[in-house]
Structures are given as C-alpha cells and as structure tokens.
The first five atom37 places (N, CA, C, CB, O) and aatype in JSON, in Angstrom:
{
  "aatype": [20, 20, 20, 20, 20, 20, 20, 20, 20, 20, 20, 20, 20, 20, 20, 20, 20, 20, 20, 20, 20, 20, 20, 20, 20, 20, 20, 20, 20, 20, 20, 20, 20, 20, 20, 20, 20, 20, 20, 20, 20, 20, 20, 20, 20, 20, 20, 20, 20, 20, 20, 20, 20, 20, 20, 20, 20, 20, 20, 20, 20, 20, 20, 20, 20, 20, 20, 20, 20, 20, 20, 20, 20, 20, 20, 20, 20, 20, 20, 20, 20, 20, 20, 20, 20, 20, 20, 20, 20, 20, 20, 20, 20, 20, 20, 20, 20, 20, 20, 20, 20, 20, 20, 20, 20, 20, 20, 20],
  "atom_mask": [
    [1, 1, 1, 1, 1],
    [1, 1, 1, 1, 1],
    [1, 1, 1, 1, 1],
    [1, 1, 1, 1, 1],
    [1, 1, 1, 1, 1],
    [1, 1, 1, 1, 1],
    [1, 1, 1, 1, 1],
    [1, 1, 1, 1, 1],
    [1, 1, 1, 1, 1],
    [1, 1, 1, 1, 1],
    [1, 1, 1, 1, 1],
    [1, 1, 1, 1, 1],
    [1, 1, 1, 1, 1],
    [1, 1, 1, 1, 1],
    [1, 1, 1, 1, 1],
    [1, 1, 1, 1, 1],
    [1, 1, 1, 1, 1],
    [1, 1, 1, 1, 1],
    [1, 1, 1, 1, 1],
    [1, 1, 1, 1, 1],
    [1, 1, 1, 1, 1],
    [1, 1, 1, 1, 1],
    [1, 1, 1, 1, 1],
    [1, 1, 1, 1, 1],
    [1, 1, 1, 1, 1],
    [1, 1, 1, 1, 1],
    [1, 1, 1, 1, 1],
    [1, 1, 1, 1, 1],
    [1, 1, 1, 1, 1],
    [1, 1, 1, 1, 1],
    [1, 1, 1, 1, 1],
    [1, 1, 1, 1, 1],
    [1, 1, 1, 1, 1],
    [1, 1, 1, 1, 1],
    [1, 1, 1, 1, 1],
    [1, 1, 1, 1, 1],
    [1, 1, 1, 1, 1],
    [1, 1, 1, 1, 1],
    [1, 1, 1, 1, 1],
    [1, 1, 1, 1, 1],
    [1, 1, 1, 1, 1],
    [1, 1, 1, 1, 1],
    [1, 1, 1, 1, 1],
    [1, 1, 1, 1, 1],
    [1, 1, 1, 1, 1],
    [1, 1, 1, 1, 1],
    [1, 1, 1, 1, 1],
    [1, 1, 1, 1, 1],
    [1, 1, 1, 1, 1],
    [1, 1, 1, 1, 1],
    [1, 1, 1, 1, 1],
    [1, 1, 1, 1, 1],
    [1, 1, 1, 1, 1],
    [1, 1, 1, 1, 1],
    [1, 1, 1, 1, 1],
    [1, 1, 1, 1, 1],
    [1, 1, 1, 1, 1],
    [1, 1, 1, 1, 1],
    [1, 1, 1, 1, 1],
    [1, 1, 1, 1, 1],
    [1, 1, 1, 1, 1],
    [1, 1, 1, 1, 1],
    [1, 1, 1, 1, 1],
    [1, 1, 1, 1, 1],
    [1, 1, 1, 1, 1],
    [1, 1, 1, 1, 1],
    [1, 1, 1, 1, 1],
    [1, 1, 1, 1, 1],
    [1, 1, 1, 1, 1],
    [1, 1, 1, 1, 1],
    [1, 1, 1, 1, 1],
    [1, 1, 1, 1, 1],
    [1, 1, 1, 1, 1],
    [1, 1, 1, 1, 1],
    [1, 1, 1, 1, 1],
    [1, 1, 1, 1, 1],
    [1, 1, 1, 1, 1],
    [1, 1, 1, 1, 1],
    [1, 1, 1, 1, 1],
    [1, 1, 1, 1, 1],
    [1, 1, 1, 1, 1],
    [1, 1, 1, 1, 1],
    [1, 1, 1, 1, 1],
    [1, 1, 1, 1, 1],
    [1, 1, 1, 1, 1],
    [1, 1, 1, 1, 1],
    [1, 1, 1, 1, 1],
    [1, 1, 1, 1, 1],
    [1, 1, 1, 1, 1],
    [1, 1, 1, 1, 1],
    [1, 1, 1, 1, 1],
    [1, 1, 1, 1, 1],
    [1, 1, 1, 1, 1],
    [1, 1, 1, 1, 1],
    [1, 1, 1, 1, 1],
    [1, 1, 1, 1, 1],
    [1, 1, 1, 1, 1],
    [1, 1, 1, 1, 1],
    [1, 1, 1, 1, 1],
    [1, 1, 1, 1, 1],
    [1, 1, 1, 1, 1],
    [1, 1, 1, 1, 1],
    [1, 1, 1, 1, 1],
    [1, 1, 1, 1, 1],
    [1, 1, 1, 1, 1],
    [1, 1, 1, 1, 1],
    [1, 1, 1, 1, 1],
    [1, 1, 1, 1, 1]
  ],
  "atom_positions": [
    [[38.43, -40.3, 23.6], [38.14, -39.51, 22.42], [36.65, -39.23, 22.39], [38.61, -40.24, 21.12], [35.78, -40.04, 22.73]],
    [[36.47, -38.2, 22.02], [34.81, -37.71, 22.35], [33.98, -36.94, 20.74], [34.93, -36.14, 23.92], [34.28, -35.92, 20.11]],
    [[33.24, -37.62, 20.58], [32.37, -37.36, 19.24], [31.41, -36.07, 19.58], [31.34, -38.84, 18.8], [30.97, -35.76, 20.68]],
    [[31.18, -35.34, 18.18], [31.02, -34.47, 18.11], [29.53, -34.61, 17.48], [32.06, -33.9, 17.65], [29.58, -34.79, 16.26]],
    [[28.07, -34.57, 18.08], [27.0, -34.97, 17.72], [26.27, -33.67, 16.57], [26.25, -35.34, 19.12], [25.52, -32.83, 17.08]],
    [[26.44, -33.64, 15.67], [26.03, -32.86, 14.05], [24.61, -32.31, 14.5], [25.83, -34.17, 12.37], [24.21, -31.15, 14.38]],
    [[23.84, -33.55, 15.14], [22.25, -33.02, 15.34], [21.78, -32.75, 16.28], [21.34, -33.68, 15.04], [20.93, -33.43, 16.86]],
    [[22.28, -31.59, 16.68], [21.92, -31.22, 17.87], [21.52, -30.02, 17.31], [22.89, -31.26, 19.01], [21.82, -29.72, 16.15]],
    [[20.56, -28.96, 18.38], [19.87, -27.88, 17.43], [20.81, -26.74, 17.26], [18.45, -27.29, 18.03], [20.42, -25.69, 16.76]],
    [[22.23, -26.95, 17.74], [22.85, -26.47, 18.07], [23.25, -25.55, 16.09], [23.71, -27.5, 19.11], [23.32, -24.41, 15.63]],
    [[23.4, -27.1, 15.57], [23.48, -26.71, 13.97], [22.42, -26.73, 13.39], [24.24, -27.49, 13.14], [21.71, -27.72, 13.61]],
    [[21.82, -25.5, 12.29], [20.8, -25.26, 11.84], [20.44, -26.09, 10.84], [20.76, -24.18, 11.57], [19.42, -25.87, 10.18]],
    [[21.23, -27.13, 10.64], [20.59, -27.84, 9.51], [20.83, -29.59, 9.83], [21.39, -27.26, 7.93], [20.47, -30.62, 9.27]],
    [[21.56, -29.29, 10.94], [21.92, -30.93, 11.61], [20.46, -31.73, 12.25], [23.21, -30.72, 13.21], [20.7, -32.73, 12.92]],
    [[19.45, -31.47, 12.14], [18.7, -32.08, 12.48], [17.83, -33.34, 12.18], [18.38, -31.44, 12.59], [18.66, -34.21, 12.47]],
    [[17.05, -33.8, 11.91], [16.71, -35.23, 11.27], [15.51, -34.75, 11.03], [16.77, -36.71, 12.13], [14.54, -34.33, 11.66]],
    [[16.1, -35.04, 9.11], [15.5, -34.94, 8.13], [13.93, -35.24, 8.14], [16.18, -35.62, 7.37], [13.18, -34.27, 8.02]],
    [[13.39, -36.47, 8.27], [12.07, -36.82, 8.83], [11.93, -36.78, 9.52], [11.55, -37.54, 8.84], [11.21, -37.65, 10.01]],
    [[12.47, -35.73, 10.34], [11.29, -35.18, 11.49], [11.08, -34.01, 11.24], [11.6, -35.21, 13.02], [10.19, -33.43, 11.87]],
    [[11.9, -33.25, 10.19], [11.51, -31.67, 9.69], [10.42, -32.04, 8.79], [12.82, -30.67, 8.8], [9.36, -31.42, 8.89]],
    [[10.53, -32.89, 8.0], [9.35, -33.57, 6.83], [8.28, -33.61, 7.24], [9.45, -34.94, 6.35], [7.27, -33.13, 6.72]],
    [[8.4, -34.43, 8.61], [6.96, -34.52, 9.13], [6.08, -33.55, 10.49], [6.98, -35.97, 9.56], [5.05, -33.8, 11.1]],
    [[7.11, -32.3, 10.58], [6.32, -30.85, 10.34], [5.67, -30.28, 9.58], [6.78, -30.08, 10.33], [4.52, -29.86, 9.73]],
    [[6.5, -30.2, 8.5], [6.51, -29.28, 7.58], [4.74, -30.2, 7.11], [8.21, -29.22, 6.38], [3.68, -29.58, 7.15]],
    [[4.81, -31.18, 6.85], [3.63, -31.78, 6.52], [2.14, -31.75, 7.54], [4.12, -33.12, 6.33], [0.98, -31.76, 7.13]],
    [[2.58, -31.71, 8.91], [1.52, -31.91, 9.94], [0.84, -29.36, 9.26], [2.73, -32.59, 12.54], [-0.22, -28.73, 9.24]],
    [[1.99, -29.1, 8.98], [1.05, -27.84, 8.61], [0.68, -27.9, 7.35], [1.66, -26.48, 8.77], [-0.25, -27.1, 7.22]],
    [[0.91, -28.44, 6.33], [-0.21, -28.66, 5.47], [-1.05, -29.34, 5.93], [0.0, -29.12, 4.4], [-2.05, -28.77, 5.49]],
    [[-1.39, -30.12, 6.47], [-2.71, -30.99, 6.8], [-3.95, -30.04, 7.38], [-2.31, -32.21, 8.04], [-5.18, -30.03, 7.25]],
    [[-2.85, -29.18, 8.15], [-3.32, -28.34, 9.18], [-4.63, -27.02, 8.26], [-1.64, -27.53, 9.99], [-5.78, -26.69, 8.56]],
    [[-3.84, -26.66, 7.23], [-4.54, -25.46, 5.99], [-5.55, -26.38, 5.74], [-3.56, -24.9, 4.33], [-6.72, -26.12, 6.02]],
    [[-5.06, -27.9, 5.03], [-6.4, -28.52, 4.51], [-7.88, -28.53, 5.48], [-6.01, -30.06, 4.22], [-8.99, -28.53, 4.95]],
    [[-7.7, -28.54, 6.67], [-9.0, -28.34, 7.86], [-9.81, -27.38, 7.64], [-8.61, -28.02, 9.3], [-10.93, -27.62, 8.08]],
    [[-9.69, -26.1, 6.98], [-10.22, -24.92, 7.06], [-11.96, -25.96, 6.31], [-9.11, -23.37, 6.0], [-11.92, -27.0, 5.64]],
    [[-13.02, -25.32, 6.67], [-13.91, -25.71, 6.12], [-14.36, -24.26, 4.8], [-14.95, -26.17, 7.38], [-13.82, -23.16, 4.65]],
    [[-15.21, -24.72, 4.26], [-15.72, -23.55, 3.3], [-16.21, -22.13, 3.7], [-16.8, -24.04, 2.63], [-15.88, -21.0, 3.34]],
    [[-17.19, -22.63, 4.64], [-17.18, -21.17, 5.64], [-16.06, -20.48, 6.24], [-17.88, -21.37, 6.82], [-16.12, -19.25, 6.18]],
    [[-14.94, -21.02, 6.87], [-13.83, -20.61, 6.94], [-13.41, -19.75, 5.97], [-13.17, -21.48, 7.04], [-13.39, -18.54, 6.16]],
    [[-13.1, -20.21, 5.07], [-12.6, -20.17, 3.91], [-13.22, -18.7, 3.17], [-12.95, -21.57, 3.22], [-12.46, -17.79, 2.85]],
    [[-14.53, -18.66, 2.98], [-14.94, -17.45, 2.67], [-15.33, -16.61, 3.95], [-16.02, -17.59, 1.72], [-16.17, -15.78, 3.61]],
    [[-15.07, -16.52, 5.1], [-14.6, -15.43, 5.87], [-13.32, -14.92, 5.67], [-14.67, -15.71, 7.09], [-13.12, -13.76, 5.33]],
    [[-12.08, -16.09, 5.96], [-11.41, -15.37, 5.09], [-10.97, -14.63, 4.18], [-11.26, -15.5, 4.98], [-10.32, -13.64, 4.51]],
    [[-11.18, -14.86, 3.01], [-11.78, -14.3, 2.0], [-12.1, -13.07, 1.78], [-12.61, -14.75, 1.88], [-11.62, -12.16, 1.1]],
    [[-13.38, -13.25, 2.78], [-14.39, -11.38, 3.11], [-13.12, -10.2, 3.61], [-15.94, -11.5, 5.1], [-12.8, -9.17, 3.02]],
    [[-12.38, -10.97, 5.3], [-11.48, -10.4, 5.93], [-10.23, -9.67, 5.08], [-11.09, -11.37, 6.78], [-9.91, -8.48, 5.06]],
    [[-9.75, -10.6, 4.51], [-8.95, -9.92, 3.05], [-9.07, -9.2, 2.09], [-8.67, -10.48, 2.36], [-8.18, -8.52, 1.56]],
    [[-10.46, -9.31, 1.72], [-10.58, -8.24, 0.93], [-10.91, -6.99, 1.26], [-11.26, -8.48, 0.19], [-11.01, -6.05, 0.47]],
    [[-11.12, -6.98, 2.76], [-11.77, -5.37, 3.41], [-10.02, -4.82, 3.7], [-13.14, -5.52, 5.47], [-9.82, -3.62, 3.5]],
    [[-9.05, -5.52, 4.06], [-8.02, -5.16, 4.62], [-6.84, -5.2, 3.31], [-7.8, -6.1, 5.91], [-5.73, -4.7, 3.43]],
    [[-7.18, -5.69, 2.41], [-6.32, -5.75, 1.5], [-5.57, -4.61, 0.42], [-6.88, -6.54, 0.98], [-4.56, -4.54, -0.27]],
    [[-6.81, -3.75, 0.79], [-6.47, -2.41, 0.3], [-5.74, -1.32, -0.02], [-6.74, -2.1, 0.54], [-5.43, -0.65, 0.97]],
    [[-5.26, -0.8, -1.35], [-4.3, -0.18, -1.14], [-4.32, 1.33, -1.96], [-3.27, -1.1, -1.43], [-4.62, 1.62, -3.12]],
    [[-3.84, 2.14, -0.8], [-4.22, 3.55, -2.03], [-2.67, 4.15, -2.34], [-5.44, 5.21, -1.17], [-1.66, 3.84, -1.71]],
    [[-2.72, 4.73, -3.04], [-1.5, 5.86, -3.35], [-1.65, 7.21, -3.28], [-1.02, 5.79, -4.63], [-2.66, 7.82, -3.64]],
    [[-0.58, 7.73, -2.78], [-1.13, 9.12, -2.23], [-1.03, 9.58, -3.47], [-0.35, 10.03, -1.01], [-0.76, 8.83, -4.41]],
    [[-1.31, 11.3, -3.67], [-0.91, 12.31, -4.19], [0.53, 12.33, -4.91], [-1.04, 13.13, -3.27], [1.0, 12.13, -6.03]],
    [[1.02, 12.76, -3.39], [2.43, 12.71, -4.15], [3.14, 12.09, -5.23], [3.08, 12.44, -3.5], [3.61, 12.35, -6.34]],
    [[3.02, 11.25, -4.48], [3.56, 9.63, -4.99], [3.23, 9.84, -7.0], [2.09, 7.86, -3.94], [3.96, 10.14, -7.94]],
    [[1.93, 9.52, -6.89], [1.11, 9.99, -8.27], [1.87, 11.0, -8.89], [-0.41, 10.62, -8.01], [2.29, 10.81, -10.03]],
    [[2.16, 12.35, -8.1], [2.46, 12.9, -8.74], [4.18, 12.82, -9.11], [1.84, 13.85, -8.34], [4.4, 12.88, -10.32]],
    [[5.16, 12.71, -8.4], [6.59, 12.17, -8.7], [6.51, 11.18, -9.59], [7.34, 11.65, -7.54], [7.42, 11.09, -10.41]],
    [[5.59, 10.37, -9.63], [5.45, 9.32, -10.95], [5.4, 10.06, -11.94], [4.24, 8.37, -11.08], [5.5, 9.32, -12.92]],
    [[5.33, 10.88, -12.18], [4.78, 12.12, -13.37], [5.83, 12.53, -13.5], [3.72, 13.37, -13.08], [6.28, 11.99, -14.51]],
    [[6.55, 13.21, -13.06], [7.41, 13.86, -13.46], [8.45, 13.09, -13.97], [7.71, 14.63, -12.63], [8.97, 13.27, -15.07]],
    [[8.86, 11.88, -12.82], [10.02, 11.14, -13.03], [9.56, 10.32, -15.02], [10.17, 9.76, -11.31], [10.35, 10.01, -15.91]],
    [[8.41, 10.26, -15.01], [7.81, 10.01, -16.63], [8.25, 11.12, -17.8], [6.0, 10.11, -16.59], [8.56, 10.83, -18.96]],
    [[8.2, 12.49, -17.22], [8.57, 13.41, -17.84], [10.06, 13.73, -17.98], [7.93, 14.26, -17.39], [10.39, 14.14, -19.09]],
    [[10.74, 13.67, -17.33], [12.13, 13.62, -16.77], [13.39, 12.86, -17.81], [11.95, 12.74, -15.31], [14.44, 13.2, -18.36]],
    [[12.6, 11.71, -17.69], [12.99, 10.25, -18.42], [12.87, 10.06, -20.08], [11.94, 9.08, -17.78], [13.54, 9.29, -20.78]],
    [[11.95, 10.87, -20.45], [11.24, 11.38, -21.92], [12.28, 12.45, -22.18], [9.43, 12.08, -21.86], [12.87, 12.48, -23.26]],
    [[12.48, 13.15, -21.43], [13.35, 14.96, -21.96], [14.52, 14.07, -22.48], [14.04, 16.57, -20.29], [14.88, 12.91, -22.31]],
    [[15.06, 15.4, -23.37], [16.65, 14.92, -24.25], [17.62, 14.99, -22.9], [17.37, 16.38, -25.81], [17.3, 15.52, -21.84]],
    [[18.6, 14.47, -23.11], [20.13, 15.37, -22.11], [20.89, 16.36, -22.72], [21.48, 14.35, -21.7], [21.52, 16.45, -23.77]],
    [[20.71, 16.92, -21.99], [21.96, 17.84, -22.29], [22.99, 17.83, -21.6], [21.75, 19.06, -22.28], [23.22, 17.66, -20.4]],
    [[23.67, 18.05, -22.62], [25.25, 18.34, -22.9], [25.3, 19.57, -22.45], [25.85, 18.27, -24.43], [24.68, 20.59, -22.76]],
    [[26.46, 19.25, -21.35], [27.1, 21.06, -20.97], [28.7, 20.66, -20.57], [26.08, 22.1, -19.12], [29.52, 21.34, -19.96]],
    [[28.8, 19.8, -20.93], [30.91, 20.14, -21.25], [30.92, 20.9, -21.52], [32.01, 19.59, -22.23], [31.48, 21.74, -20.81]],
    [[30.24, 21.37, -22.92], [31.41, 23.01, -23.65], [31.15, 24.38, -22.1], [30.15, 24.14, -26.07], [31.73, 25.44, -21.85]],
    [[30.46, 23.91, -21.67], [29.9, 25.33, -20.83], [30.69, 25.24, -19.69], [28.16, 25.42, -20.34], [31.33, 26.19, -19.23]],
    [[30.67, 24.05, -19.2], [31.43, 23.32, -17.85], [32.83, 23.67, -18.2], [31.24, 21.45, -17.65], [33.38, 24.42, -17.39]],
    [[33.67, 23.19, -19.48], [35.13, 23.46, -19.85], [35.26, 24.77, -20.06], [35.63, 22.76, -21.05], [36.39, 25.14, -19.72]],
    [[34.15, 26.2, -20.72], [34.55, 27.6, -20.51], [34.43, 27.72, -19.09], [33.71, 28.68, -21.29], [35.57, 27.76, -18.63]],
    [[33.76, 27.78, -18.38], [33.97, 28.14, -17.11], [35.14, 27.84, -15.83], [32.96, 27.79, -16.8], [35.57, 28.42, -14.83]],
    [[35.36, 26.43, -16.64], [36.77, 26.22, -15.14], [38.18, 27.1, -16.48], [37.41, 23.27, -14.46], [39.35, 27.41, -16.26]],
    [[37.69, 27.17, -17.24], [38.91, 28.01, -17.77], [38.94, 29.51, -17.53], [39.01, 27.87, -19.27], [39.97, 30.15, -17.76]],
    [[38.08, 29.96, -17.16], [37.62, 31.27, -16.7], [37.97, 31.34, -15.12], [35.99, 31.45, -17.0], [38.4, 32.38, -14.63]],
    [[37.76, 30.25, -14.42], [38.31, 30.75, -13.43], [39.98, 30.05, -12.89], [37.16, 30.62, -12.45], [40.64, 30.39, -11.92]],
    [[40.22, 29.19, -13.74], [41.56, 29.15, -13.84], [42.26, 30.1, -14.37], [41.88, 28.25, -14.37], [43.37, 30.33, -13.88]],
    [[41.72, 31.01, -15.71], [42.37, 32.14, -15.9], [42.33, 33.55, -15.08], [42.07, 32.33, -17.0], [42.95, 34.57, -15.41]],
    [[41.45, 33.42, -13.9], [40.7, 34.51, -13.38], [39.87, 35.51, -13.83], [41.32, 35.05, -12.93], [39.48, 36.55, -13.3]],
    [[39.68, 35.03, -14.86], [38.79, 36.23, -15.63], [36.92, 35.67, -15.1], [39.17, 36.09, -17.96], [35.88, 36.05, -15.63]],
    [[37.01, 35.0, -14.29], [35.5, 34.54, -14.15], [35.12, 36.02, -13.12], [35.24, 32.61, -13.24], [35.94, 36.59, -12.41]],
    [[34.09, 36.29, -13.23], [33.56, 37.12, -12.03], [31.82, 37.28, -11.64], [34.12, 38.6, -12.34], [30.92, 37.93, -12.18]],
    [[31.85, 36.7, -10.88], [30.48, 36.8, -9.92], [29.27, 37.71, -10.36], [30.89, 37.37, -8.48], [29.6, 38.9, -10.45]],
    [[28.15, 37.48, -10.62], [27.25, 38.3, -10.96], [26.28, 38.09, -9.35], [26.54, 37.85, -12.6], [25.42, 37.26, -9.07]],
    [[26.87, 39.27, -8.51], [25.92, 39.52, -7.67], [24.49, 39.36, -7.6], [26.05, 40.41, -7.54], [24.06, 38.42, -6.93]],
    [[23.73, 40.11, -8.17], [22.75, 40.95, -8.49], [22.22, 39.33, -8.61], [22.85, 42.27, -9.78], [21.97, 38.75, -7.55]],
    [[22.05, 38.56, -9.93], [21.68, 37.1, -10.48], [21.67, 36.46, -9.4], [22.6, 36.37, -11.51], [20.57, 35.93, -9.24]],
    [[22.66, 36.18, -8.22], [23.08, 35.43, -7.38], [21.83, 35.3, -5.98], [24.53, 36.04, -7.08], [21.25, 34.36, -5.44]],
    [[21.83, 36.87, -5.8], [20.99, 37.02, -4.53], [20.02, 36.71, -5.19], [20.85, 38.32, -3.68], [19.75, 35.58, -4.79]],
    [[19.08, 37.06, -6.21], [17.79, 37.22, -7.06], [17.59, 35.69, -7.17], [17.93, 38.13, -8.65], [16.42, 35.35, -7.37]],
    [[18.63, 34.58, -7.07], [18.63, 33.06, -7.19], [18.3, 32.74, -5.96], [19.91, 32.33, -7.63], [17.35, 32.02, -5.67]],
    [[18.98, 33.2, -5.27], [18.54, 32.6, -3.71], [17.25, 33.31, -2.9], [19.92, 32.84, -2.62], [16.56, 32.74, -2.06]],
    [[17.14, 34.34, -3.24], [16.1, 34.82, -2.71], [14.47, 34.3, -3.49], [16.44, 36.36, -2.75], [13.39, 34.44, -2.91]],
    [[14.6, 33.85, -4.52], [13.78, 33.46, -5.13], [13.88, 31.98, -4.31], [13.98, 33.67, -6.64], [13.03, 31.84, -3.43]],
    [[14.62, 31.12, -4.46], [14.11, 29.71, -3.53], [13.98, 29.93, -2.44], [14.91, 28.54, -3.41], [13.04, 29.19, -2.14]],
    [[14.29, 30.53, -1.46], [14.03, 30.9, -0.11], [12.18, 31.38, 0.14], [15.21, 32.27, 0.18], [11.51, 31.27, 1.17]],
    [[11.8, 31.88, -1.11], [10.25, 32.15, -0.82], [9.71, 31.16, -1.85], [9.65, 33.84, -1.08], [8.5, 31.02, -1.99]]
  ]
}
C-alpha cells in the first residue's frame, strides 16, 4: 500500500508551514536593510516616474458623460407604439429626402 505525500510542491498549499513563514519573513528583514539614503533615492525615483496625466479626450468624455447623466429621460413609448402601428398597419412611409439629408450629413 503506498502513501500519498500532501507536501510535495506538487500541491500549492501542501507545503510546510514554517518554512513559508520563514520566507515570507527573511523578505521583510530584507526591506528593513534599505538605509536612509536608499530610501530617499527611492523616493526621488518615484516621484519623477510616478506621474500621471490625462489626455484631452478622456477630460473631455468626462464632460459629457457629467452632462448626459444630469439630462431628464425621455420617454418615447408613445412614439415607439405609433410607429410599429404604422407599419403594422402599412400606412408608415419613408421620407426620402430626411433620410439621405441624415446620412449625408454624418458621412461629412
């Protein structure tokens, strides 16, 4: 009959406990070394790289989506329910003229 060994690295958590402990600890010891000079180079390095801008855009979609969010809703059932009744009755009909003048307007 043959045993089935749990701590092997095989399982991610089968391993022995104090000896993950006393990793996890040898890298704190490790941060505590930094001396003060260290420490404020660091410091310097981070704050030149830490930087962060926002474009334009961005700025500006914040804006709108502000404006957007403020407007009332509207309601267009009543408009939505005449229209599929219009063309369920067939009486709906196409306004050319509006149509191209819509698309040709987003197209430029």
């Amino acid at each position: 009959m043959s045993t089935i060994d749990t701590r092997s690295s095989f399982f991610p958590r089968g391993g022995n406990i104090q000896t993950e402990s006393t990793k996890q600890g040898s890298k704190v010891d490790s941060l505590k070394k930094n001396s003060a000079e260290k420490a404020t180079e660091i410091t310097i390095k981070t704050a030149q790289d830490a930087k962060v801008s926002i474009g334009d855009g961005i700025k500006d979609f914040s804006k709108i989506k502000r404006v957007a969010n403020a407007a009332p809703e509207i309601d267009n059932t009543d408009k939505i329910a005449r229209l599929k009744a219009q063309i369920q009755g067939g009486t709906y009909e196409v306004d050319y003229d509006a149509l191209a003048d819509k698309i040709l307007s987003e197209e430029f």
